[in-house]
C-alpha positions in Angstrom: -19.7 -65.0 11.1 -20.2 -68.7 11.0 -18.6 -69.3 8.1 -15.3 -68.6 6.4 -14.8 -68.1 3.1 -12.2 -69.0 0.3 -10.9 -68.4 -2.9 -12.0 -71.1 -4.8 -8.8 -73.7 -5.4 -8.4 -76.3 -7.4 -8.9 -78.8 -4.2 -12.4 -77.3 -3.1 -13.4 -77.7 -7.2 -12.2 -81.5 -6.8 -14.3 -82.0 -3.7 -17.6 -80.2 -4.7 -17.5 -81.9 -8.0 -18.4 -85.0 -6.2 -21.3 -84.1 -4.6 -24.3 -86.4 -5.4 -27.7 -84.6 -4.5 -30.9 -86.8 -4.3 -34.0 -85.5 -6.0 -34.1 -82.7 -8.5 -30.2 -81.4 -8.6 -27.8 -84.2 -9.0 -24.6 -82.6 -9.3 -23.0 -79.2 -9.8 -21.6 -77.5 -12.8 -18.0 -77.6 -12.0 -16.4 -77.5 -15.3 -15.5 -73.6 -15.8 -13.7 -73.4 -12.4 -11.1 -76.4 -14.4 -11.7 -74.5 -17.8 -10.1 -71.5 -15.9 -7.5 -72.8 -14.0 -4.7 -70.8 -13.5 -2.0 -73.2 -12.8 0.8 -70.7 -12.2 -1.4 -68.4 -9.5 -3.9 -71.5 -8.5 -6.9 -68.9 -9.8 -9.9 -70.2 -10.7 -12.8 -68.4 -12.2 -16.1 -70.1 -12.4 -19.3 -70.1 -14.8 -19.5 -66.8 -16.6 -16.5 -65.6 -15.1 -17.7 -65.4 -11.5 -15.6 -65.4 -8.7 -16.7 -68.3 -6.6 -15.3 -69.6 -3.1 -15.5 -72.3 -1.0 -17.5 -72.1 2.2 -16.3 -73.5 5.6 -18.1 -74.4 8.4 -15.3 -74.9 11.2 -12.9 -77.5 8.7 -15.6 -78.7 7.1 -16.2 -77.8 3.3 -20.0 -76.8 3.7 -21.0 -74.7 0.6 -20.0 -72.9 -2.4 -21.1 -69.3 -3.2 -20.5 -67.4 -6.5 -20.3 -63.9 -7.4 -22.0 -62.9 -11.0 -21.1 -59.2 -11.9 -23.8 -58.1 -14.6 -23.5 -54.1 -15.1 -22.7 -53.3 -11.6 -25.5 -56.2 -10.0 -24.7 -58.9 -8.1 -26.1 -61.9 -9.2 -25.5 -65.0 -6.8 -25.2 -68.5 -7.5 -24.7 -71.1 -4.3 -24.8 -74.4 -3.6 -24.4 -76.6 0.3 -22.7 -79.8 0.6 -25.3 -82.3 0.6 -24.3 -83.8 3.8 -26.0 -80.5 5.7 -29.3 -80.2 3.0 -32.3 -79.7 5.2 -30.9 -79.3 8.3 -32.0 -75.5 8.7 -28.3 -74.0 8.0 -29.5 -72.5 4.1 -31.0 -69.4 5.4 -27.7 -68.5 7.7 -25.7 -69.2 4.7 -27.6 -67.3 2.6 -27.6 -64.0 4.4 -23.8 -64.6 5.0 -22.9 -65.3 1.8 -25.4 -62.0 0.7 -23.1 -59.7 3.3 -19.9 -61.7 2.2 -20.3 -60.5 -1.1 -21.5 -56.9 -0.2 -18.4 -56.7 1.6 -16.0 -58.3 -0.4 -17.0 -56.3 -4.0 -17.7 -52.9 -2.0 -21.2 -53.4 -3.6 -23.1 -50.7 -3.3 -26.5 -51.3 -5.2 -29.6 -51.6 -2.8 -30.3 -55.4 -4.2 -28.6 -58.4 -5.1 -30.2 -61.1 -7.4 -30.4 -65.0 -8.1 -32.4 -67.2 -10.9 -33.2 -70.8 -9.5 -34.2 -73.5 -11.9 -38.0 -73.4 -11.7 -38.8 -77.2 -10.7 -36.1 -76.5 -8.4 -39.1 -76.4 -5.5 -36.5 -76.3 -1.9 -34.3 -74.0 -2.8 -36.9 -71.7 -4.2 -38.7 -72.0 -0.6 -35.6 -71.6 1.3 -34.8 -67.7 -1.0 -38.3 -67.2 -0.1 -37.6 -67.5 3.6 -34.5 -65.4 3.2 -37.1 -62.9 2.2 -36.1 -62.9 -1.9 -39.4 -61.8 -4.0 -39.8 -63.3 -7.4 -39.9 -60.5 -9.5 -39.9 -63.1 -13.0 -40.3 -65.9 -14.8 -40.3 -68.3 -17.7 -40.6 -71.6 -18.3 -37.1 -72.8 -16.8 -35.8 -70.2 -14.4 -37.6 -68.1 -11.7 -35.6 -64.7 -11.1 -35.7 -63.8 -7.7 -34.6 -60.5 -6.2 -33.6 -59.6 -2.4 -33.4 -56.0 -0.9 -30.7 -54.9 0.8 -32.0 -51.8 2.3 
């Protein structure tokens, strides 16, 4: 693996909260991770309740990936420092975060899935190249799914 990943903490939430994208995504929604803030245990649970973690290339912070549970799927939500964006490392994150999670939740279902904002144009190409198939859409979100087996 090239990347290491971490409970999220209320340190990594400080630090991703500050990243400034240009074009289409300016910032992340970081607000449920301080919403549910453990202070005694240092637990943080993100949007929806998802389990998210910091991602580390070597000691630097280089991503965060979340975990959706949604009757027994997992639904993934992830985001790269903007300091790496299109330098070629998405589709490596990607399938490490996808066998992160398989791992991690003892997931067992034969797909995982992902919605990305449809004018969201690069990171729907870069779930394409990951081999994710579109399987829906409306007129804000593209649901995309990716096959495990």
């Amino acid at each position: 693996m090239k990347y290491t990943f971490k409970d999220m903490r209320i340190h990594y939430a400080n630090q991703i909260k500050d990243w400034q994208y240009e074009g289409y995504l300016k910032d992340i929604y970081m607000n449920p991770y301080f919403d549910n803030y453990n202070e005694s245990t240092g637990e943080m649970k993100g949007p929806l309740n998802c389990d998210g973690f910091a991602v580390f290339k070597g000691v630097e912070l280089f991503g965060l990936f979340e975990y959706y549970h949604k009757d027994g799927v997992i639904e993934i939500g992830l985001a790269i420092n903007p300091i790496f964006v299109g330098k070629g490392y998405s589709k490596d994150f990607i399938l490490e975060g996808i066998a992160f999670g398989v791992k991690e939740f003892k997931y067992s279902k034969n797909y995982i899935l992902l919605s990305v904002e449809k004018d969201n144009i690069q990171a729907y190409k870069a779930y394409l190249k990951v081999g994710f198939k579109e399987y829906q859409r409306d007129t804000q979100e593209i649901m995309m799914k990716y096959d495990l087996k």
